[in-house]
C-alpha positions as CSV (number, residue, x, y, z in Angstrom):
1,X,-19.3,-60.4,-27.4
2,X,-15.9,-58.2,-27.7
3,X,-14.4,-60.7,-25.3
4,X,-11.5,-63.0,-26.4
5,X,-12.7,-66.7,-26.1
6,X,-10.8,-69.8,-24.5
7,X,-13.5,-72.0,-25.6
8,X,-16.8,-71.8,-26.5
9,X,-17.7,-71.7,-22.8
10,X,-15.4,-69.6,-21.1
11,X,-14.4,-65.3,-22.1
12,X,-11.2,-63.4,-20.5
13,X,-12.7,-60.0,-18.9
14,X,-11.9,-57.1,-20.5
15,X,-8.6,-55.6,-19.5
16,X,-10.5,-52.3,-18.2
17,X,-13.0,-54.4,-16.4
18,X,-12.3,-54.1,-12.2
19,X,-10.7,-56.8,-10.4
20,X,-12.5,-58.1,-7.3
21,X,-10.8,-57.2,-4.1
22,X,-8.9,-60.4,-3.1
23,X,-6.6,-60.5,0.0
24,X,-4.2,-62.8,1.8
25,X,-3.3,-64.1,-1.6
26,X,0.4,-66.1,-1.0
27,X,2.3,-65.6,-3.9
28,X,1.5,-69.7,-5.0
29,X,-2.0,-68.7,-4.9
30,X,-1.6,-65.6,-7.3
31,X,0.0,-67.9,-9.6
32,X,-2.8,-70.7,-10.0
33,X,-5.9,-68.1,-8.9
34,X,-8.1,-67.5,-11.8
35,X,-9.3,-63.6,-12.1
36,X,-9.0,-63.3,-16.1
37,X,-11.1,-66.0,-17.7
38,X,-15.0,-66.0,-17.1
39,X,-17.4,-69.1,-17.4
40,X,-20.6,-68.6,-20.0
41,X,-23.4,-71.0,-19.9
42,X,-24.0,-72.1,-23.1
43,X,-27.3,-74.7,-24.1
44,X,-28.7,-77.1,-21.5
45,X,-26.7,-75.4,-18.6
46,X,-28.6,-72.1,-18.3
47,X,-32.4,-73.1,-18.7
48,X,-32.4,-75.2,-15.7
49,X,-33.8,-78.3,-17.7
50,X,-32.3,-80.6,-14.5
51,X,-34.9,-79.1,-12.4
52,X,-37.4,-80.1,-14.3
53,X,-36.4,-83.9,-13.9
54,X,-37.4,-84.2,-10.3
55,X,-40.6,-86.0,-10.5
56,X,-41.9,-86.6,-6.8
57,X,-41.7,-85.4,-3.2
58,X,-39.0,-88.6,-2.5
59,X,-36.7,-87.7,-4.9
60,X,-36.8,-84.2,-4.1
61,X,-35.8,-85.0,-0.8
62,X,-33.6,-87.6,-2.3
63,X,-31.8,-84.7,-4.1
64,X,-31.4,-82.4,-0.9
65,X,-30.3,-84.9,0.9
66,X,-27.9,-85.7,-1.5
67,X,-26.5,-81.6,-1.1
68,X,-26.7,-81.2,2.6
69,X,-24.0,-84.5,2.3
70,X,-21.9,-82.6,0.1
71,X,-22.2,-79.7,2.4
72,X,-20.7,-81.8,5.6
73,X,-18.2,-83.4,3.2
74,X,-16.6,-80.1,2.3
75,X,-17.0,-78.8,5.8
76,X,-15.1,-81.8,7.4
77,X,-12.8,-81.4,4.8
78,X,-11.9,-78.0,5.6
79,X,-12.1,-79.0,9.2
80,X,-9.3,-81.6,9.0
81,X,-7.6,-79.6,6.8
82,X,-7.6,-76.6,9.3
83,X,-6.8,-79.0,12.5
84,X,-4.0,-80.3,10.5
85,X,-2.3,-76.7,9.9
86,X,-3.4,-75.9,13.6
87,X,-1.4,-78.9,14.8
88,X,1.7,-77.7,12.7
89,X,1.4,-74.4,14.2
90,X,1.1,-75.9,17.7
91,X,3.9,-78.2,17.1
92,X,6.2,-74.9,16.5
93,X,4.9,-73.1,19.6
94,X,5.6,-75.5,21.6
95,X,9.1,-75.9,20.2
96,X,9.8,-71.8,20.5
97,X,8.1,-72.5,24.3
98,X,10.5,-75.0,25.0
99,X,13.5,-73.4,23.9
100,X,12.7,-70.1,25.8
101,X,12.3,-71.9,28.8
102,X,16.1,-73.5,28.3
103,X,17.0,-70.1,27.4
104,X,16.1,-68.0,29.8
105,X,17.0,-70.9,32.6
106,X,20.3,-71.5,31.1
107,X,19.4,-74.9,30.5
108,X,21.5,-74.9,26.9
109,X,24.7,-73.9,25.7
110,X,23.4,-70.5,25.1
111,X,22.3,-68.6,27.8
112,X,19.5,-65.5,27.3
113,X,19.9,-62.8,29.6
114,X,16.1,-61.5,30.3
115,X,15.8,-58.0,31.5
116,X,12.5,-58.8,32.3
117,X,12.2,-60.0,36.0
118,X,11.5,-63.3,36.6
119,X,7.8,-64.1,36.4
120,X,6.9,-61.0,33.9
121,X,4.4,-61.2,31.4
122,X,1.3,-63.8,30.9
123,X,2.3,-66.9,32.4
124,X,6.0,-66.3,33.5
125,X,6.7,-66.4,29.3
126,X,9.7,-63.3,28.5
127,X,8.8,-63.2,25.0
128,X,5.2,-63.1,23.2
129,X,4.2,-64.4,20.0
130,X,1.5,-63.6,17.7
131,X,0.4,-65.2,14.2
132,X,1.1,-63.6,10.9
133,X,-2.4,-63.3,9.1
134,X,-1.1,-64.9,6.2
135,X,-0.4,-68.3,7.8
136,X,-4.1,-69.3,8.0
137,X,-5.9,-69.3,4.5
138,X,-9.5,-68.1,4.0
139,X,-10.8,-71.7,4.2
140,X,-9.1,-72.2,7.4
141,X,-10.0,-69.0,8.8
142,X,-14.0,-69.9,7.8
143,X,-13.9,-73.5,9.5
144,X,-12.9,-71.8,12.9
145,X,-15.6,-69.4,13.0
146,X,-17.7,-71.8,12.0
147,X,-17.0,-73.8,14.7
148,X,-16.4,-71.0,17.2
149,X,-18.8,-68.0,16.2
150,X,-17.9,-64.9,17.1
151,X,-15.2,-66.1,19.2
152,X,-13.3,-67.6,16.5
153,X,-12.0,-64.3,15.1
């Protein structure tokens, strides 16, 4: 191969070779992401020899067993760690909530004029907030579709 080596098990891409489309990257994640170096299977790892070692219908089972666990793990991982940046996000909302509602009532030392009416908009709220994309990573955005389908978008 004309690819430089790291180690005998892993190649950089050639510098003309396409990147994959990534998106939503934060800038800590572009420096720590990976899209240069390339792992190779080398001996035992690409002729499936593990396989092979299953002997009977209980350790088969055994052995998916032992994946659909790691499957739940990750996905209550993700879970908690999704609920946790949720919460955050909650916390701030109702912070911004809050402080409109001093605001606009003249409940602090500053006091908001609203030209909108009293009453306008969803709920009696003056202002309206929405979430910047970037916020939510991939991981988090996958655990609330999971959990919410189609609706979680």
């Amino acid at each position: 191969s004309r690819c430089r080596r790291c180690s005998p098990s892993y190649r950089a891409l050639p510098r003309d070779y396409p990147s994959p489309p990534c998106s939503e990257r934060s800038v800590e994640e572009v420096k720590v992401l990976n899209d240069v170096w390339v792992s190779l299977p080398m001996g035992s790892e690409d002729n499936n020899t593990f396989r092979h070692m299953r002997k009977n219908q209980y350790e088969e089972t055994l052995f998916r067993c032992e994946d659909m666990r790691f499957e739940i793990d990750m996905c209550i991982d993700s879970n908690a760690s999704t609920l946790q940046r949720l919460t955050k996000i909650n916390d701030e909302l109702q912070f911004l909530s809050e402080n409109e509602l001093m605001l606009t009532k003249g409940g602090g030392s500053m006091v908001k004029k609203s030209i909108c009416p009293e009453g306008a908009g969803l709920g009696g709220k003056v202002y309206q907030y929405t979430l910047d994309g970037r916020v939510l990573g991939v991981i988090h955005k996958h655990a609330i579709k999971r959990i919410y389908g189609e609706d979680g978008k």
